[in-house]
N, C-alpha and C positions, 0 to 999 in steps of 0.2 A: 693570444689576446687581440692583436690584431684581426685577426683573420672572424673575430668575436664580433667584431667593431664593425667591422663594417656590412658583415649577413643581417644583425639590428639595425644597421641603417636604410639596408636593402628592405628588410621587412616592411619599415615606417611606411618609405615613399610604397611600397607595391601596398599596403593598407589604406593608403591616401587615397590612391589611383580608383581603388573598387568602392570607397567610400562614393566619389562624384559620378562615376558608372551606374550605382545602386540607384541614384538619387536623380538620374536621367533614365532611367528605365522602370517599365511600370512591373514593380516582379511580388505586388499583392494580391494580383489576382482576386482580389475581392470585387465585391459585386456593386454597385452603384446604385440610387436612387433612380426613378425614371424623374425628369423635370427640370428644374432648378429650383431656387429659394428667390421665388415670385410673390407679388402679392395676390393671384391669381391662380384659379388652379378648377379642372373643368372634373364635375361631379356627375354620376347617373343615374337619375332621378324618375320618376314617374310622370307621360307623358300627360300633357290636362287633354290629351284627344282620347275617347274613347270606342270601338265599334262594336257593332254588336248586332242578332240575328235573331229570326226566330219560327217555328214552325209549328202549327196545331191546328184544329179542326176549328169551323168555323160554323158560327147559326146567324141567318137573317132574322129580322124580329121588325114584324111590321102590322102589330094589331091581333084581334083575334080570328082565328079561322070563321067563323058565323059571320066576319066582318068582311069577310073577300071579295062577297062578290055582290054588287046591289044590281038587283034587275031591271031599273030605269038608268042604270047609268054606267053599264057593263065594267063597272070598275074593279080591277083585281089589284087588292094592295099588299098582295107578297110576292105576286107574280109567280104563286107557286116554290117559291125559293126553299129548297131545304137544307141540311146540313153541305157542308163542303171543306174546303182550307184557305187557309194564310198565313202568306210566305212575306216577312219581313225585315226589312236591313235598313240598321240607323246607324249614323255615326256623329255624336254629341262632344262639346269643347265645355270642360265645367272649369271656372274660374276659382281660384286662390281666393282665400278668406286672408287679406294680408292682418288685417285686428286680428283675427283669433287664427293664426295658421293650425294649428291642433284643433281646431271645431269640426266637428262630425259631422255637420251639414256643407254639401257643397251645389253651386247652384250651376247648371249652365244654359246652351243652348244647343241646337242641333235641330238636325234632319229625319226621316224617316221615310223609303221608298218600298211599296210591297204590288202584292200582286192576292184578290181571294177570287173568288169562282163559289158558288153557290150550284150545288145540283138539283136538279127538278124532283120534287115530291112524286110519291107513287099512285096519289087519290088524283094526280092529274090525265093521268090515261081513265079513270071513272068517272072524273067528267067529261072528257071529250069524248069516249061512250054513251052520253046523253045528248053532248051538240048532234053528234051526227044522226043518233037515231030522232032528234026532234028534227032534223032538215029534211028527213023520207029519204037520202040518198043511200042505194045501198053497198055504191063501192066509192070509200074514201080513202083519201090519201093526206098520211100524218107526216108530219116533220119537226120536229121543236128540238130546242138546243137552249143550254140552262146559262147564268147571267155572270156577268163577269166584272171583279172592279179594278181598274189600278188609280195610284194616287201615289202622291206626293205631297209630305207638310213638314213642315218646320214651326220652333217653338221651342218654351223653357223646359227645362229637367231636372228634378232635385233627386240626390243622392244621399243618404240617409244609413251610415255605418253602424253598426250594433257597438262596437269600441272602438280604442283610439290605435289599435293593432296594425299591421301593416297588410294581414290579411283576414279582415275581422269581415263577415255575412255585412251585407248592403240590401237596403232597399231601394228601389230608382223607378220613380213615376215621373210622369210628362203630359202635358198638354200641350197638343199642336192642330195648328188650322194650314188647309191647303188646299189642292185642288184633287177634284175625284171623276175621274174616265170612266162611269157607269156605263155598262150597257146591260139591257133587261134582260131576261129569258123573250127566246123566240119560239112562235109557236106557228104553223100554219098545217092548217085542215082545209080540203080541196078537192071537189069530183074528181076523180080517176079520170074519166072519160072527156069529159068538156074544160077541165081547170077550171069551174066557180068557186072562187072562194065560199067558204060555208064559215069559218070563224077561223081569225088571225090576229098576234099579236108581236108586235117590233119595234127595236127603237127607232125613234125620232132622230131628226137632224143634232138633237140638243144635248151633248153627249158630257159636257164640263159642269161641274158643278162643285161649290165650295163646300168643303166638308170639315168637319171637328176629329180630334183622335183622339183618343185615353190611354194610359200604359199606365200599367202597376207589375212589377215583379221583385222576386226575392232571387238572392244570387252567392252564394259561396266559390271565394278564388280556389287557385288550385294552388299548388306546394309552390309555386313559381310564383305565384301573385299574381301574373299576365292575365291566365286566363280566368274565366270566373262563370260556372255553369247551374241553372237555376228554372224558374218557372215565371211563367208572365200571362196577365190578362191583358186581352186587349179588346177597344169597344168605340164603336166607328157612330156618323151620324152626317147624311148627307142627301142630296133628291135625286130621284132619275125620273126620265122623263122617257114613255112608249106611246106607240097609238096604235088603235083599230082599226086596221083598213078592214074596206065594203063598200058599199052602195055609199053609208056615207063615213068620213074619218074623223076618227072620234079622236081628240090625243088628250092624254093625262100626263100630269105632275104630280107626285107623292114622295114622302118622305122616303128613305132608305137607310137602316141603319142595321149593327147586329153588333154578334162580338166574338172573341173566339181565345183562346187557353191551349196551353202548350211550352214545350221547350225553348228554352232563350242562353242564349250564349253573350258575352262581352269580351272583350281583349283590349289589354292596356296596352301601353308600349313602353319603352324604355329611350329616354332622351340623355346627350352630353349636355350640362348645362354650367357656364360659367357663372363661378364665385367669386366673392372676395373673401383674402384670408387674411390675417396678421402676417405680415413680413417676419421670415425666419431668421433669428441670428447666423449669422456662418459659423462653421465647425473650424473648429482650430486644431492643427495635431504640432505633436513636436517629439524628434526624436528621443527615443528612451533613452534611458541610463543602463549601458551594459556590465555584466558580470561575468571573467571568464575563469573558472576556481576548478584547480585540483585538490581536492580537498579544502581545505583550509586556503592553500597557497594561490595567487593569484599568477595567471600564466598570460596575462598581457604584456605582450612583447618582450616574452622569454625565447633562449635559445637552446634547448635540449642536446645534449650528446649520448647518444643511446649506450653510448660503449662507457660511460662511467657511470651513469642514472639507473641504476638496479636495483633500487630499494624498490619495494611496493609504493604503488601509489595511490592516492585516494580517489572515490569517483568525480568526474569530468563532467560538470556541468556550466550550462549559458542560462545565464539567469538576466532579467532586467526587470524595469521599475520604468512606469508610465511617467513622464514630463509633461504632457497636455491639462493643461485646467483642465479642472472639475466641471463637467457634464452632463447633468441627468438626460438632457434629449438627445442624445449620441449614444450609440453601441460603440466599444471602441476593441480591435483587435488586434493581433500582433502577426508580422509575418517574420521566421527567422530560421536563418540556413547556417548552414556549418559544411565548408568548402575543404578541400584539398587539395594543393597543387604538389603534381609528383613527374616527372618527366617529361612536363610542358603540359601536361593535361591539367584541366580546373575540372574535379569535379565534386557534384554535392553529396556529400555522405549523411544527411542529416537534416531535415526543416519540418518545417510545420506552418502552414500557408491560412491565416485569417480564422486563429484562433483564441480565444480570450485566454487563454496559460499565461505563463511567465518563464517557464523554464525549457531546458531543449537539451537531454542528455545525449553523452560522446557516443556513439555505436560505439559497442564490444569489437565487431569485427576489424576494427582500425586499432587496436591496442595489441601491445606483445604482453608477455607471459611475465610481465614486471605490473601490467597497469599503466601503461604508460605508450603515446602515439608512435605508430608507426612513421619511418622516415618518410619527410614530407614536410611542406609547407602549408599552415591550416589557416585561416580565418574564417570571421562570423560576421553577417551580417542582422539586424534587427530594424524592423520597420513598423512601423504604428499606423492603424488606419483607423475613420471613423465615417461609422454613419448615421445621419441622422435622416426626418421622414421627406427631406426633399434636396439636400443636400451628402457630399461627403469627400476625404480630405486624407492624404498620404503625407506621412512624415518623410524625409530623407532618410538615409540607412545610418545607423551609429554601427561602426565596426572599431574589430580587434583582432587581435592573431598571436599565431608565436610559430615557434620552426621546431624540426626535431629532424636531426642531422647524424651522419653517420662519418666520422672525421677521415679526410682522407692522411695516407701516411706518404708522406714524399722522401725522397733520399735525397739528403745533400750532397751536393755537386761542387767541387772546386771549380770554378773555370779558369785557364792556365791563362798568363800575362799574355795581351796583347798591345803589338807594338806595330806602327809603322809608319813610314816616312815617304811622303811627296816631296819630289825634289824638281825643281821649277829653274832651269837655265837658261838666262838673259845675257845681251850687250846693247851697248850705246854707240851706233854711228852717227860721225859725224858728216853734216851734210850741209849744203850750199844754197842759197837761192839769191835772186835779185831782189829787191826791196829797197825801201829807206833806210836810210840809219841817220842817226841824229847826233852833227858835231855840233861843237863850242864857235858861234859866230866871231868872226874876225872884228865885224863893227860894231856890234852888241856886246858888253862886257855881259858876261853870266846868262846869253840865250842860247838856245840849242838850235839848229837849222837844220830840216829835213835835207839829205843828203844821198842819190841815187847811187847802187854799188852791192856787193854782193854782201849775205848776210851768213852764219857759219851758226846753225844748231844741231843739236844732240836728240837723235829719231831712236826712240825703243826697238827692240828685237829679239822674241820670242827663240832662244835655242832648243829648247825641247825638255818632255816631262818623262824621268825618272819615278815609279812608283816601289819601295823595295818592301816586302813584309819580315815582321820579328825582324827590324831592323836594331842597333844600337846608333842613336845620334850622336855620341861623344864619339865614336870609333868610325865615323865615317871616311872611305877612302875618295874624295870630291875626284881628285886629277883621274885616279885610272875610271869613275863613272862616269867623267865627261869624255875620257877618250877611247871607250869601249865601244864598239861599234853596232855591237847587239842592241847597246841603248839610243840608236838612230839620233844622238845630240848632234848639231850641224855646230861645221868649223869654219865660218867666214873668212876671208882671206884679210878683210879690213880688221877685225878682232883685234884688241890691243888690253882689253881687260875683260875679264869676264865675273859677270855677276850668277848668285846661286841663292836660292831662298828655302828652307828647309821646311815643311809643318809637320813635326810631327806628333803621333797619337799613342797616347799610351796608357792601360785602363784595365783593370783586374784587380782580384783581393791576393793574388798570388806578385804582384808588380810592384818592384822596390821601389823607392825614391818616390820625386812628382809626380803627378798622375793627371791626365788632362792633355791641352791643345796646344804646343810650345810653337812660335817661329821665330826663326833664325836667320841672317841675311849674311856672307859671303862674298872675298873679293878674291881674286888671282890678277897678277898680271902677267904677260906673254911677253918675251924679251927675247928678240931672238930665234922666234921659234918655239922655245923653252916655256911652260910655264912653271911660274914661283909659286911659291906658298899660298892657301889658301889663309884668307884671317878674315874675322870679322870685319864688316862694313857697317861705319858709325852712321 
């Protein structure tokens, strides 16, 4: 029963010990939130910049051909221009509708930077087949090179979604004004032989000119949203300015404009952009309520003995029950082990790590052919965790155990009386010295007067230690252990009485009488030579 007593008491405190162990280490392995419970929290949203591109064939449009050319005023107002391309890249910032943020209409502004080139028509070799053969030369020399524009404009842009979808077909038109770097087609016709000009055409010093843009396109995203690929018109409007050299210089101004059709691309981006949220409550946990059942019976801080426990047993489960308030914004899970300590090793036969269960059966392999644990010391730990969407929260462990032990069998042992005696042999010399001493004054009735003269006390001295085993104290023979010479006691020649102190120990279940630490103190005196009886000294 004892021996009952006290394995339960060992159990308690070594259940205590992994209780505060559990509850300083992180053993839920669960997973965390990213963030904390801010009133802030950064979202990725659709960037308000947008870019975009575009490429397709382009036509000058500067009147009618019957209009080209007037013969008092050598004016050419296409300058020959016929089809060609343009190549453009815009990149536009459209503003938030904060009234209507769901409104389909969004407005912004932006840029547009391109590059078109116009190629020279083929009736233009037909007619400078007539300039030369009306000048009578008959070896000339052609050169011409076709008209080129770039520009730069800025301006509003509206974008125009078919739904309120995320990636719903867009329309997006713009009007913008800028600046336009015309240069015309160059043309020079020239004797072979002398270099007379015969008819030439190039630009002027005047090469900047303000210009209009148009844009209209249709545009479908792709699976991503980013990109978004589609069709665009576009249609320019602006002057350049060439002249006629010759005998004399003619220079012209005229309008210049066209348009041109083709593929267009755009690209959204993706931005971090910070919110404001509602502040979250904090997640609360709190350790469970554990269960630890054989069956029916409950095995918290039981102590098994395999050699009398032979009945079958029931199955061996850990069960517990959630303590944390009620939750709906938390997921809340359980982590729970089932340990064995057996030869100094802890190990875990048994868990289940950040699952919403409640229960955690014994492994078969830890039970004998009864149902019942194998020898060893077992406990459980359970832990509670929670997460919620920016927080989250570990309970401390609730533990339990029990033992299941295998008794050991000891033979009892008499142990036989023990007995024995220290023996401790002293005397008193007397001895001498100068000093005071203090008589009765002759002229003072009842004073005492310091008085120089020799003084006579009593100096201790060690004779030596006797130690005897399985001694008997009543039967002790003191005179022949003082005067044995094996027991090296010294024999003063001043000695006139000798003292002896006895302590003896005596202590067994086999040991009659008292039991415990007696002393005893002893006198002799020497007369003679001779000594007398020993006796007690009062």
């Amino acid at each position: 029963m004892k021996n009952r007593t006290l394995q339960t008491l060992f159990l308690t405190c070594l259940l205590g010990a992994i209780s505060m162990l559990s509850h300083a280490q992180d053993t839920s392995g669960c997973s965390s939130p990213n963030g904390g419970c801010d009133t802030l929290a950064v979202e990725k949203k659709v960037s308000p910049w947008r870019v975009g591109g575009f490429l397709g064939p382009a036509i000058a449009f500067c009147g009618s051909w019957e209009a080209t050319f007037n013969s008092d005023k050598y004016r050419d107002k296409s300058l020959f221009n016929g089809t060609g391309f343009n190549a453009v890249m815009n990149a536009d910032y459209f503003f938030k509708n904060k009234r209507k943020p769901d409104s389909r209409f969004e407005f912004g502004l932006g840029a547009v930077a391109g590059i078109q080139q116009f190629f020279l028509r083929k009736d233009l070799d037909t007619f400078l087949d007539q300039v030369v053969a009306a000048s009578g030369v008959s070896q000339a020399e052609i050169q011409k090179g076709a008209s080129e524009d770039h520009y730069l404009a800025v301006g509003p842009a509206v974008n125009f979604n078919f739904s309120k979808k995320p990636r719903s077909p867009f329309l997006e038109a713009s009007v913008r004004g800028g600046v336009f770097r015309t240069t015309p087609a160059a043309i020079f016709v020239y004797e072979r032989g002398t270099g007379n000009n015969i008819y030439s055409v190039t630009a002027s010093d005047k090469r900047y000119h303000l210009g209009l843009l148009a844009t209209l396109g249709f545009f479908v995203p792709s699976k991503n949203g980013l990109w978004a690929w589609g069709v665009e018109a576009i249609g320019f409007r602006t002057k350049v300015d060439y002249v006629f050299p010759g005998e004399t210089i003619y220079p012209f101004e005229r309008k210049h404009g066209g348009f041109s059709a083709g593929v267009a691309m755009r690209r959204n981006f993706i931005k971090n952009q910070v919110v404001a949220k509602a502040p979250t409550p904090a997640v609360l946990c709190a350790a469970p309520a554990i269960e630890l059942n054989m069956g029916e019976e409950s095995m918290k801080g039981m102590l098994y003995n395999t050699n009398v426990d032979t009945t079958m047993a029931g199955p061996i489960k850990l069960s517990w029950t959630s303590m944390a308030p009620t939750d709906t914004t938390a997921t809340e899970t359980f982590t729970a082990k089932i340990h064995r300590i057996n030869q100094g090793a802890d190990e875990i036969i048994a868990k289940m790590i950040c699952q919403e269960g409640n229960e955690l059966e014994f492994p078969a392999a830890y039970l004998n052919q009864f149902g019942r644990p194998l020898e060893g010391q077992y406990y459980a730990t359970v832990q509670s965790s929670r997460v919620s969407d920016c927080a989250s929260c570990v309970s401390e462990a609730s533990t339990t155990g029990f033992s299941s032990v295998v008794p050991m069998v000891i033979d009892s042992i008499v142990k036989p009386c023990f007995k024995e005696c220290n023996i401790q042999f002293y005397g008193y010399q007397l001895r001498k010295k100068m000093g005071k001493t203090y008589q009765p004054s002759e002229t003072c009735e009842g004073c005492l007067c310091p008085v120089d003269g020799e003084k006579t006390y009593s100096q201790y001295y060690g004779l030596g230690k006797v130690k005897i085993e399985d001694c008997d104290v009543d039967n002790l023979d003191l005179e022949k252990i003082f005067t044995d010479p094996a027991n090296g006691v010294k024999h003063p020649s001043w000695l006139r009485t000798i003292y002896v102190t006895i302590e003896s120990i005596v202590a067994g279940e086999s040991c009659d009488g008292v039991q415990g630490i007696t002393k005893t103190t002893y006198k002799a005196k020497i007369r003679k030579g001779k000594i007398e009886a020993f006796i007690k000294a009062k």
